[in-house]
MILO-943400 format. One record per residue (C-alpha): residue in one letter; x, y, z. Coordinates in steps of 0.25 Angstrom, whole numbers, plus 5000, padded with zeros to 4 digits. Layout:
REM residues N
R r    u    v    w
R a    X    Y    Z
...
This chain:
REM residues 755
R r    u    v    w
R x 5847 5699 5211
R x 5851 5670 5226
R x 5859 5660 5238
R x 5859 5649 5253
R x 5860 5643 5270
R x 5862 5633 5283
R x 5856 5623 5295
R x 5849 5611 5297
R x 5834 5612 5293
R x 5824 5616 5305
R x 5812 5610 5308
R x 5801 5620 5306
R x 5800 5629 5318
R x 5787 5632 5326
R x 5779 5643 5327
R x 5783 5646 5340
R x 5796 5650 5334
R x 5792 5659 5323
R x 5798 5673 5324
R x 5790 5683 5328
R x 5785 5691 5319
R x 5780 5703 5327
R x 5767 5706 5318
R x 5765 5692 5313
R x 5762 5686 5302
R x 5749 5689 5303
R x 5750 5703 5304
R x 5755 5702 5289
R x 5744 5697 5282
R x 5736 5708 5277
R x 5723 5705 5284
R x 5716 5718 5277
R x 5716 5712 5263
R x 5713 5697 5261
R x 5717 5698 5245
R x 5729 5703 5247
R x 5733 5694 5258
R x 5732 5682 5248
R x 5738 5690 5238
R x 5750 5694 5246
R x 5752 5683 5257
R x 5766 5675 5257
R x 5770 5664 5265
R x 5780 5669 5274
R x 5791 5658 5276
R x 5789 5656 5290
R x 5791 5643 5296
R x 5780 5636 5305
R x 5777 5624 5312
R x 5767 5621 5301
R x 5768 5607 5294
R x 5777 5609 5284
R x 5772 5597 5271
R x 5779 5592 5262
R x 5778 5594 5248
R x 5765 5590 5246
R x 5765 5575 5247
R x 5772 5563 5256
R x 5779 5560 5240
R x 5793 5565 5237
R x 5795 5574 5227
R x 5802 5570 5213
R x 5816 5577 5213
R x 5821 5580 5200
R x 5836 5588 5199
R x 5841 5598 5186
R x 5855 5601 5187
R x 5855 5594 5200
R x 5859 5580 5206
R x 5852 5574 5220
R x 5863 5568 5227
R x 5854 5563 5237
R x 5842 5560 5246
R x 5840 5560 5261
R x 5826 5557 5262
R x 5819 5569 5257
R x 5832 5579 5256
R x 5840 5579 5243
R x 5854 5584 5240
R x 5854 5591 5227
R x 5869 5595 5219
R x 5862 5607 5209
R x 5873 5607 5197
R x 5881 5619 5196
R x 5879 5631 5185
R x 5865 5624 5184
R x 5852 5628 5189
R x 5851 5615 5197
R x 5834 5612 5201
R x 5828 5599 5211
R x 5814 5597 5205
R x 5804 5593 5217
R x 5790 5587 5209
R x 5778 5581 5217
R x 5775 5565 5216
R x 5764 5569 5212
R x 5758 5578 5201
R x 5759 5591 5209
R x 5761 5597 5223
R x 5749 5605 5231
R x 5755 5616 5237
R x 5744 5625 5237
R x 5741 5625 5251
R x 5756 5628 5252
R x 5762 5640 5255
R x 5778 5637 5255
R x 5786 5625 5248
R x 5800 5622 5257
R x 5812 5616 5251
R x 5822 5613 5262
R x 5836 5614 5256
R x 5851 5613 5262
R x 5864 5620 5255
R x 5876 5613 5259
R x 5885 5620 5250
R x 5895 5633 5252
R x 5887 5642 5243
R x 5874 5649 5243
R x 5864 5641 5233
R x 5852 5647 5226
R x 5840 5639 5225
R x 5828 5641 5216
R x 5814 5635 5219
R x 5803 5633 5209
R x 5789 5628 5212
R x 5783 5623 5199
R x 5767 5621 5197
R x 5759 5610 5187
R x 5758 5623 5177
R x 5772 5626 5178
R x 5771 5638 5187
R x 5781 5640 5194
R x 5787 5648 5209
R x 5801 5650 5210
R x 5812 5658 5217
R x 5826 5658 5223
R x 5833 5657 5236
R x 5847 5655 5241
R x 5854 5646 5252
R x 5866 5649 5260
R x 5876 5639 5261
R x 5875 5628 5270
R x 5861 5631 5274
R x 5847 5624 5274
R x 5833 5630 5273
R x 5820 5629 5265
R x 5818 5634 5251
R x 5804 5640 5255
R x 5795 5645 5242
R x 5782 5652 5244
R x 5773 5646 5236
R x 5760 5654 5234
R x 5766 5667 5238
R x 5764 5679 5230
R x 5775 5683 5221
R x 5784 5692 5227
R x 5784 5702 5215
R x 5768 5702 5217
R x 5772 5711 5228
R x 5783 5719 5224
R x 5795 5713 5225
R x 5805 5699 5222
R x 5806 5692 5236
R x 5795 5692 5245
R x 5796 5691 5262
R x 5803 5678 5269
R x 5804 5676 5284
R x 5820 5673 5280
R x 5820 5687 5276
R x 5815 5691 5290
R x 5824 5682 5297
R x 5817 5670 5302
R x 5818 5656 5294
R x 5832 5656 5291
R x 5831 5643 5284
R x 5819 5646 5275
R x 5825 5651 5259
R x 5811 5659 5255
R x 5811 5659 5240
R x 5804 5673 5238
R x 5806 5680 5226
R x 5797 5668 5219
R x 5792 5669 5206
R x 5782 5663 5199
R x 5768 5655 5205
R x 5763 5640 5206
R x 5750 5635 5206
R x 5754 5628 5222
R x 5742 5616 5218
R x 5752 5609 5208
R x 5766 5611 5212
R x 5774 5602 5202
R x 5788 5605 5204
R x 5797 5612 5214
R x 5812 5616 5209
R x 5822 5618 5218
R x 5836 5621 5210
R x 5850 5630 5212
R x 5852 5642 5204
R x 5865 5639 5196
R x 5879 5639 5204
R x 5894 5636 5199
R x 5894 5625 5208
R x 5884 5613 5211
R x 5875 5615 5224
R x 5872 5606 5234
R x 5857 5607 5241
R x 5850 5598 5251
R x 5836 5599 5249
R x 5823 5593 5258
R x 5808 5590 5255
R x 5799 5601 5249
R x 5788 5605 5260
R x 5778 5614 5259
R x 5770 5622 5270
R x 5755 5627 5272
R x 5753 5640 5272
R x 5746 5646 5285
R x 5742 5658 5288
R x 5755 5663 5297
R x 5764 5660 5285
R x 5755 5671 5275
R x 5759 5684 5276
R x 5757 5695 5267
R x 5767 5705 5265
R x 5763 5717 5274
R x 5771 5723 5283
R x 5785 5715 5278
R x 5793 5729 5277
R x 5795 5739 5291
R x 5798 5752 5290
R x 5813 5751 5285
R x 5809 5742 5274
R x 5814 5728 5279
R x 5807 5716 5280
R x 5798 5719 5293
R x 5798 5703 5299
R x 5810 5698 5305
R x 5826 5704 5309
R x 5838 5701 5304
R x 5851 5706 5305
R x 5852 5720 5298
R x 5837 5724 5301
R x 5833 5737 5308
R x 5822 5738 5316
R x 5825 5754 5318
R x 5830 5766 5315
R x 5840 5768 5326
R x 5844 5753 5322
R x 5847 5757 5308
R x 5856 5770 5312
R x 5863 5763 5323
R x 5866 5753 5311
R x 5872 5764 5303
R x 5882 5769 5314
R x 5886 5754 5317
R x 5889 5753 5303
R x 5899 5768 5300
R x 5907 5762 5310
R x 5909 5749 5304
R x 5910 5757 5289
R x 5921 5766 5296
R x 5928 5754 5300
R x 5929 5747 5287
R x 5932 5761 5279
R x 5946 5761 5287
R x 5948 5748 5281
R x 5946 5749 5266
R x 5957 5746 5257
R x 5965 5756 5250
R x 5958 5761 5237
R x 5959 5773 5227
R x 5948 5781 5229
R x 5940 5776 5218
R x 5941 5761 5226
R x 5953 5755 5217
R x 5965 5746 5223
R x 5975 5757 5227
R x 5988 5751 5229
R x 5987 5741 5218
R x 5992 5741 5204
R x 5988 5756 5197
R x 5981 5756 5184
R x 5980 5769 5173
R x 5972 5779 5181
R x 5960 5788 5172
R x 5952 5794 5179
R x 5941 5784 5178
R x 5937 5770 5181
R x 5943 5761 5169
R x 5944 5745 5167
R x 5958 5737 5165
R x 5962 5724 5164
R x 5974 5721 5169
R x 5983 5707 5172
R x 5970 5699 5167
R x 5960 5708 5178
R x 5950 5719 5175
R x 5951 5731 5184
R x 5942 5744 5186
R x 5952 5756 5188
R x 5951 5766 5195
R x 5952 5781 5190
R x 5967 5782 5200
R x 5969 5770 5192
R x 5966 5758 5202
R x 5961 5743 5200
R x 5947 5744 5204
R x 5938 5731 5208
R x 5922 5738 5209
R x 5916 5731 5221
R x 5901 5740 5221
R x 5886 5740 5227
R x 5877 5742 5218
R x 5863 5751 5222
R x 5872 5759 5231
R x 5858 5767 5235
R x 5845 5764 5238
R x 5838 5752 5233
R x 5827 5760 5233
R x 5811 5760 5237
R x 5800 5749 5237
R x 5788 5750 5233
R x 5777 5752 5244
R x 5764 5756 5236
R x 5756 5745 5236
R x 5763 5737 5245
R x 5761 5745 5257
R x 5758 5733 5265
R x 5771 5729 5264
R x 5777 5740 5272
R x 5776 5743 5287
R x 5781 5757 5293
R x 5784 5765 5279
R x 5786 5780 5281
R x 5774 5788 5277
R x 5775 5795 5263
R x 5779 5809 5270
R x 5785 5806 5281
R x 5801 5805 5284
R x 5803 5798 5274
R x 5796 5802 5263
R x 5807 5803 5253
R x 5808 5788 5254
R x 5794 5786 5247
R x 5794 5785 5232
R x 5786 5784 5220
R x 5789 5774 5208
R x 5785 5764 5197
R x 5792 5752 5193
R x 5782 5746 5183
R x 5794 5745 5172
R x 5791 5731 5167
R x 5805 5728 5169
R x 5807 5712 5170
R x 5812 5713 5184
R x 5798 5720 5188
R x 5789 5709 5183
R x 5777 5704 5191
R x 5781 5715 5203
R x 5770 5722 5208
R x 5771 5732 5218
R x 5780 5741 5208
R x 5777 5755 5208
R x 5772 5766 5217
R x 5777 5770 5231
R x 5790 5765 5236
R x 5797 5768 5248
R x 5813 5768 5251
R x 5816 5760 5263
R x 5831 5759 5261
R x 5833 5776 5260
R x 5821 5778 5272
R x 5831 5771 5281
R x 5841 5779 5276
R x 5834 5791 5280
R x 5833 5781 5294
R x 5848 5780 5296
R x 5852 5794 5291
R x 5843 5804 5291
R x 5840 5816 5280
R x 5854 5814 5275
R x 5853 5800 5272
R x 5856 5802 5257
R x 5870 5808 5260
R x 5873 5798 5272
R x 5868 5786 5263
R x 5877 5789 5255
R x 5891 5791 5262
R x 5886 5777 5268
R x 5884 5770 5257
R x 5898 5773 5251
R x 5906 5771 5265
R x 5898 5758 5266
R x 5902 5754 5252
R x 5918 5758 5254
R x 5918 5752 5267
R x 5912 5739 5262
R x 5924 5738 5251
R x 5914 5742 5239
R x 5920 5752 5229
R x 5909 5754 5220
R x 5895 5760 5218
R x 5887 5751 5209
R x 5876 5752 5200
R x 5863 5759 5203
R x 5866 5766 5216
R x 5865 5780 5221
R x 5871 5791 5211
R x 5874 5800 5224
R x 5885 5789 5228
R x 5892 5791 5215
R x 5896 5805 5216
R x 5901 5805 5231
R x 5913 5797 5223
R x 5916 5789 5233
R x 5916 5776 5225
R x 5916 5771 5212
R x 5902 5770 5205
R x 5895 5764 5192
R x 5883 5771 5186
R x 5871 5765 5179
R x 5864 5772 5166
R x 5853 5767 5160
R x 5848 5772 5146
R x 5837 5782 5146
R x 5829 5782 5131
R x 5817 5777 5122
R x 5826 5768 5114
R x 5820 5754 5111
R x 5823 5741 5120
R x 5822 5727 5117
R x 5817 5716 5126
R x 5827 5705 5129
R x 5824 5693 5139
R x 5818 5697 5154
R x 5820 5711 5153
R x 5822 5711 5167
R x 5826 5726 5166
R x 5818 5730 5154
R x 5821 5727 5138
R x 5835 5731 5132
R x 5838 5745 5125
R x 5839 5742 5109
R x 5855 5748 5108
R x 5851 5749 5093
R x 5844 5761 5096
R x 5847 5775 5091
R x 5841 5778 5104
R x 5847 5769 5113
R x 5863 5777 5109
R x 5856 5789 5111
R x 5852 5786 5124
R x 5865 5779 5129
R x 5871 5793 5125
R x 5863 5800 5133
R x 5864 5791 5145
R x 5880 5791 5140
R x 5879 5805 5142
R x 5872 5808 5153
R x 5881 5799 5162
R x 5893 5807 5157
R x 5887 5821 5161
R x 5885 5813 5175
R x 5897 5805 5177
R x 5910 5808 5168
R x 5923 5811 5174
R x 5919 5804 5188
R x 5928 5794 5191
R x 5920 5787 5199
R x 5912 5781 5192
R x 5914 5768 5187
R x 5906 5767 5176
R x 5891 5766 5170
R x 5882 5752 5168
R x 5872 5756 5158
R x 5858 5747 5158
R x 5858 5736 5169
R x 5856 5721 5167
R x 5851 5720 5154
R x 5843 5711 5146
R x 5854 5706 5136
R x 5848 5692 5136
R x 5850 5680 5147
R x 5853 5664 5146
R x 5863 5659 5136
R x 5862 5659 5122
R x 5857 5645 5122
R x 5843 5652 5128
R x 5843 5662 5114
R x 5829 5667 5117
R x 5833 5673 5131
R x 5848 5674 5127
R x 5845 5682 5114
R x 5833 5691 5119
R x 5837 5703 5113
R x 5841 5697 5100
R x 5827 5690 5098
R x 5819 5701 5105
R x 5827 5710 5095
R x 5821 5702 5082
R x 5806 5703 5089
R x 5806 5718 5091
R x 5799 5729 5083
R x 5806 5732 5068
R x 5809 5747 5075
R x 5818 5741 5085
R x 5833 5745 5084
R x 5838 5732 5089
R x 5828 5723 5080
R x 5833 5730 5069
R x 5848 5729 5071
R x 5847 5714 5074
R x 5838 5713 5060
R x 5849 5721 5053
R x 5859 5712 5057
R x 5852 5698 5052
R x 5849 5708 5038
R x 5864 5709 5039
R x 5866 5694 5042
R x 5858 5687 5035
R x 5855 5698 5022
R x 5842 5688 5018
R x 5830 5685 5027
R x 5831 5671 5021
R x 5846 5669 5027
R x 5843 5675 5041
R x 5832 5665 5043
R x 5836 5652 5036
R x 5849 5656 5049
R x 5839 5657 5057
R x 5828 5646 5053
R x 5818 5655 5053
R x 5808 5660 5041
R x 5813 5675 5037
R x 5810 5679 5021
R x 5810 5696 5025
R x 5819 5704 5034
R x 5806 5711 5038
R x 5802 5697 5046
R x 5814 5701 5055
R x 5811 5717 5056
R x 5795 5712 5059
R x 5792 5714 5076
R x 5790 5701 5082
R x 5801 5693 5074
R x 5804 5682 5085
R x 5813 5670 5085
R x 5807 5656 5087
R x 5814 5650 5099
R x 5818 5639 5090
R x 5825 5647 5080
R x 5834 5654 5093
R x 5841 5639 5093
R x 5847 5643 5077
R x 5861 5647 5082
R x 5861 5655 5070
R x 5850 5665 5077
R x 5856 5664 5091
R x 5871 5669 5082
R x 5863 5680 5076
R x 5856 5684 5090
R x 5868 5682 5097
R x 5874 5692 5087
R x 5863 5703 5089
R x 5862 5703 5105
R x 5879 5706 5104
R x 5875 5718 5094
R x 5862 5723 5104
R x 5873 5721 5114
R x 5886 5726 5108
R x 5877 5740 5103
R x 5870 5741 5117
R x 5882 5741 5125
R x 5891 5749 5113
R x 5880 5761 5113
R x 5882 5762 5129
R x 5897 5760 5129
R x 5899 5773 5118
R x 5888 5780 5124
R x 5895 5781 5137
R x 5910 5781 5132
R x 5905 5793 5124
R x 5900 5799 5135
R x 5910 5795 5147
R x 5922 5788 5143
R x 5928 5788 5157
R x 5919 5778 5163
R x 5916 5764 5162
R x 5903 5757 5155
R x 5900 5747 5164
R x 5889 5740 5157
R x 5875 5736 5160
R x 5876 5726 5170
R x 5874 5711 5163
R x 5863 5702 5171
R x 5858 5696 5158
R x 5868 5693 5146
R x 5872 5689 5134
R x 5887 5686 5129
R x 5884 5695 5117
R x 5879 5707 5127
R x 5891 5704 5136
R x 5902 5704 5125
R x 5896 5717 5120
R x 5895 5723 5133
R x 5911 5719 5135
R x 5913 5727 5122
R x 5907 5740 5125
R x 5910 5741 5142
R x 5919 5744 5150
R x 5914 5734 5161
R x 5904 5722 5159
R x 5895 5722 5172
R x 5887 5710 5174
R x 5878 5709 5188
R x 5878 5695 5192
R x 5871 5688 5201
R x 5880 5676 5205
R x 5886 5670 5218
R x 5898 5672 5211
R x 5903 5678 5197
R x 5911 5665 5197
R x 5897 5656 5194
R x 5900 5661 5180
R x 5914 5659 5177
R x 5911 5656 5160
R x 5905 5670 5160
R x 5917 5675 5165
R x 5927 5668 5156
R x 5919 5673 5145
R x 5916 5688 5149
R x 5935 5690 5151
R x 5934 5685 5136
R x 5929 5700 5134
R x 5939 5707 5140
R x 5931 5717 5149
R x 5929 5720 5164
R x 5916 5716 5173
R x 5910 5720 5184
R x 5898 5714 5191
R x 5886 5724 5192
R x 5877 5717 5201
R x 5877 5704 5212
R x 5872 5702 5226
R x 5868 5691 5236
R x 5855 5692 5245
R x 5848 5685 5255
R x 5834 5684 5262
R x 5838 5684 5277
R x 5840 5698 5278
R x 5825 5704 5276
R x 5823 5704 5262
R x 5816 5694 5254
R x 5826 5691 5242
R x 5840 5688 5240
R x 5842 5694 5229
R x 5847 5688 5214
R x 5860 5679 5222
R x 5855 5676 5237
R x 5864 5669 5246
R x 5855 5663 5256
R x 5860 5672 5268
R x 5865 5685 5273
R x 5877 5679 5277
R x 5881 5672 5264
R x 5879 5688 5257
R x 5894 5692 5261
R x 5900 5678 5257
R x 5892 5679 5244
R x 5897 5694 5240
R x 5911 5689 5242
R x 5912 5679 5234
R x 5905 5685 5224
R x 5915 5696 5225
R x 5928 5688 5223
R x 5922 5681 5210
R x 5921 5695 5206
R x 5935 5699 5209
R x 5940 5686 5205
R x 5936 5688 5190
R x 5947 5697 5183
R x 5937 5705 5175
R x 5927 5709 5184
R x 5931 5723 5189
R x 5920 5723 5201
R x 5906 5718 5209
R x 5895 5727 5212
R x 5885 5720 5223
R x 5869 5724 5219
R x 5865 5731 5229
R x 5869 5739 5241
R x 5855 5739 5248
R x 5842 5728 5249
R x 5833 5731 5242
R x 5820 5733 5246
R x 5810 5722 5254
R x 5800 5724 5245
R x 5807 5726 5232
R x 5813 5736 5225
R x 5805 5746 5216
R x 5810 5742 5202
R x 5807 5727 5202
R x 5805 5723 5219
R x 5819 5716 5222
R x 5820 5715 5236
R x 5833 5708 5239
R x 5842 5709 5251
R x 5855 5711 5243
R x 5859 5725 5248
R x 5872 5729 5256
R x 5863 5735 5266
R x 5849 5736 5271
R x 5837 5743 5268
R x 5841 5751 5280
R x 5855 5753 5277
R x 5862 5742 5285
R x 5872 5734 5278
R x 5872 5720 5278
R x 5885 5717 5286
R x 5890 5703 5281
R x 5888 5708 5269
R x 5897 5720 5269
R x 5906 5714 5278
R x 5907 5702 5268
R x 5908 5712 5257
R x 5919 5720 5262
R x 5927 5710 5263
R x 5925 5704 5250
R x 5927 5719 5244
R x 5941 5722 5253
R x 5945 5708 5248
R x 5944 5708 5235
R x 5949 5723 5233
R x 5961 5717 5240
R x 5962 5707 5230
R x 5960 5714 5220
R x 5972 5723 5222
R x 5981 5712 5225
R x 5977 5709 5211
R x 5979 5723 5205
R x 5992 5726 5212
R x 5996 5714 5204
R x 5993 5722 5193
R x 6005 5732 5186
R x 5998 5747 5184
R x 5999 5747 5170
R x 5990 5757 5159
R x 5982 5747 5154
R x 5981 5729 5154
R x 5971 5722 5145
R x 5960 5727 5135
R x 5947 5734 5135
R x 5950 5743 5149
R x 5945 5756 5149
């Protein structure tokens, strides 16, 4: 769950104008425990009158550009053109064998975006052994600043979390773009290369970039991490628009805020209850929500029978808590265990071994709620009931019409908006390992056991759901480990396929993908003579540990005969679910699993057996991929995104998310154009923004993501750009869309494959 900014570079300002910091910096560095000091000390980006040296020696750095073309030089600046749909890198190496930054705290890159668009920048610091520190950070349009990289900082993820603190986040240095959710170490004695590249956009991007400088650390710039969240679970230092410094703030907000909600309810556009067009064109009604393609467009109907476009917020709820066991430093003013508010206080363990959890410490005991304590502030005992009509006369007022995936299940029955519902497979079935397994290893669909728990998960949904007309429909399983890349990268491409073939003999899906070559190739001999590999028995193949040499994956013969078994896995993974559920409840639709990872074979198969094909994407725009999308109409069914944001670090939170745009202000901008590329496409039927509130400052519980990304903030304020932006890009394109629709004659049925 990455983009840019403006004005002239500054001189380095003096201390004597450093923002107060009330307790100081000093006051954060743990004086009671020396080791855990130099464990846990950052470099806080703060800007001094400290000498600021270049990078390491008088001698300029050799240049060198991939995918990207230096137009020219103006002394020690240079103009960079990074190629389009290319992940465009400058290469700064020393004149000498290596750099010595081990006094060094921070590297600086100064950099200019001249250009109309956000740019997202990636910055690797490369040592003699090939070690390596990276991380990304966005710049707004027609900005400057410095690309700032903490160089002997501890890892984020050591301490529970992606992003760590920033004095951006905080609201001083404007012009500093803190790369904090690094990854990665160097040894800082023998820097041998720093990388500073675009991440791939649809058009070339233009940058200005100065001298590489690197600053001394002193001991004003260490701080630990103590004492960075107050009692409402912000980011202590600092203000910026949107933070409370009260309880009396935070309710004043909140009447502030029904008036305006009132004011925009009065002007919402004329819908059916369910949120479809009324006063367009009229489609067959049944009761439910259904798909039609009509005139060359996909449209969701609704159950009066009116053209429905699903504009939702996913995570309509609470993000949930943070861990605080362990961390207690970390937290100034939490509420005592049994006080007022004790039910905020939990008990859990993440310790999963999930991908996505890897290298996180800090991942399991106590955990606080900051987000449903302030609740509790702003409401009182009933803030469960009051959350809730607020949360859905926010969403109405904002021009949303849909509840996304993973919020609260006490919003679907009020039935006052559309809703999806996620399932998830419940069973001992075997999984297989594919690439990443950033969610965990796939379930084996060849399983008896696999079909006899998508009935049960069939059936359960059915007791619990069928016959209400609001819901939408289900996305089983989420994002996927299907494979990533192009099939010209097999090994990563074809995981499943090739981990398939490795597995034990008892695994169902080794032994369909071993039946399948029997079938194929009927002699041991024949099957590897196709694939030039030595095979005299069949039991070879059915022995564990039967993996292909990387240089037998360039035979096109074995990458026809993977490609072959990952569209079976795929097309028994998805039919299994899809007869499951149809059994179970025919009236609703099957929605998916949410593609983040891919493969051609898994998408084709997915078109087959859904209604819907989601896919959560993480773009500036789903126009970036336009091939994509003139090869996903060639299959003849709907789609909906599942999943996109923007984020930014100048609102008190340390990440910007998986698609920053540099600011708050480029946010609302970013969500409209985003919007339209959607709406533009005739067979997307709907966008669903992830998510409606930040999540936590020091990381969620299941894997520590903590990026500003929500509609609100962790004290219940809504980011007013954003939803003003919003709502006008949700009113707009509603309108458009039923100019479209009215165009359309009410007919029974246009097109194949609706439902």
């Amino acid at each position: 769950m990455l983009p840019r900014h403006a004005a002239a570079h500054r001189n380095e300002p003096s201390n004597s104008n450093f923002p107060n910091l009330g307790d100081g910096f000093a006051g954060l560095i743990p004086s009671w425990s020396p080791v855990f000091a130099a464990l846990s000390a950052i470099t806080w980006l703060a800007v001094h009158q400290d000498a600021i040296a270049s990078a390491g020696d008088d001698a300029q750095p050799i240049v060198e550009a991939s995918h990207a073309t230096i137009e020219a030089r103006e002394g020690r600046k240079i103009e960079v053109v990074f190629a389009a749909q290319n992940q465009a890198t400058l290469v700064f190496r020393p004149a000498g064998s290596a750099w010595d930054w081990s006094p060094t705290s921070r590297l600086f890159i100064p950099v200019e975006n001249p250009g109309d668009a956000p740019i997202t920048l990636h910055t690797e610091v490369e040592d003699a052994r090939g070690g390596l520190l990276s991380g990304n950070i966005s710049m707004a349009p027609h900005s400057v600043g410095d690309v700032a990289i903490w160089i002997e900082a501890p890892l984020p993820r050591s301490l529970g979390m992606i992003a760590g603190p920033s004095l951006r986040a905080a609201g001083f240095e404007p012009n500093i773009l803190p790369v904090t959710a690094t990854k990665g170490s160097i040894d800082a004695s023998r820097v041998v290369a720093v990388r500073l590249g675009a991440l791939p956009a649809l058009v070339p991007q233009h940058l200005t970039v100065g001298s590489l400088r690197v600053k001394p650390p002193s001991e004003v710039d260490k701080a630990a991490y103590d004492g960075i969240v107050d009692g409402f679970g912000q980011f202590r230092l600092g203000a910026w628009p949107g933070k409370v410094n009260s309880v009396e703030q935070l309710r004043a907000a909140g009447v502030e805020e029904t008036k305006q909600l009132a004011r925009w309810w009065t002007q919402s556009p004329e819908q059916d209850r369910f949120g479809g067009l009324k006063g367009s064109a009229r489609f067959r009604a049944t009761g439910f929500f259904r798909t039609e393609r009509h005139n060359g467009r996909w449209w969701l109907i609704t159950p009066e029978g009116n053209p429905f476009f699903s504009i939702g917020v996913d995570v309509v709820g609470t993000p949930g808590p943070t861990y605080v066991q362990g961390r207690e430093f970390m937290f100034r003013d939490l509420p005592v265990r049994d006080g007022e508010f004790a039910a905020h206080w939990s008990e859990s363990d993440s310790r999963r071994g999930l991908g996505a959890q890897q290298g996180r410490l800090f991942d399991h005991g106590l955990a606080f709620d900051f987000y449903t304590a302030n609740l509790q502030r702003k409401f009182g005992a009933d803030w469960r009931a009051r959350w809730r009509a607020e949360a859905l006369k926010r969403l109405k007022a904002w021009g949303f019409n849909t509840i996304g995936d993973w919020s609260a299940p006490d919003l679907w029955a009020m039935h006052q908006l559309p809703y999806t519902v996620p399932l998830s497979l419940d069973g001992e079935y075997p999984k297989l390992r594919s690439v990443d397994n950033w969610w965990g290893p796939m379930a084996d669909p060849f399983s008896l056991r696999f079909a006899a728990a998508a009935d049960e998960m069939a059936r359960k949904a059915a007791a619990r759901f069928r016959g209400d007309p609001y819901l939408i429909g289900y996305f089983v399983d989420n994002e996927l480990a299907w494979g990533k890349g192009s099939p010209s990268k097999p090994k990563d491409y074809y995981a499943l396929a090739i981990n398939a073939l490795a597995a034990e003999p008892e695994s169902p899906a080794k032994s369909a993908f071993v039946g399948d070559l029997v079938r194929a190739y009927r002699e041991p001999e024949r099957l590897g003579q196709a694939w030039g590999i030595s095979l005299t028995s069949w039991d070879h193949l059915r022995a564990p540990g039967f993996w292909l040499a990387p240089s037998t994956l360039n035979n096109p013969v074995v990458r026809r005969d993977l490609a072959a078994f990952t569209r079976r896995f795929a097309e028994t993974y998805f039919r299994t679910i899809a007869e499951a559920l149809h059994r179970s409840d025919p009236d609703h639709l099957y929605l998916g699993s949410r593609f983040a990872w891919q493969t051609a074979e898994a998408v084709e198969a997915c078109a087959r057996w859904c209604d819907i094909v989601t896919f959560n994407r993480y773009r500036r725009s789903i126009a970036d991929d336009p091939n994509e999308w003139a090869w996903f109409h060639q299959l003849g069914k709907p789609a909906l995104i599942g999943e996109f944001h923007f984020g930014s670090v100048d609102r008190g939170l340390f990440w910007e998310g998986l698609v920053g745009v540099g600011t708050e202000s480029q946010r609302g901008p970013a969500y409209s154009r985003y919007l339209h590329s959607v709406s533009d496409n005739p067979d997307f039927v709907g966008a669903h923004w992830f998510q409606y509130v930040d999540e936590p400052l020091t990381g969620r519980i299941l894997d520590g993501e903590n990026a500003h990304i929500g509609f609100v903030t962790v004290a219940d304020l809504p980011y007013e750009d954003l939803v003003a932006a919003a709502r006008r890009a949700n009113t707009l394109v509603l309108r458009e869309l039923k100019r479209a629709a009215s165009l359309v004659r009410a007919s029974r049925r246009d097109g194949p494959l609706g439902r």
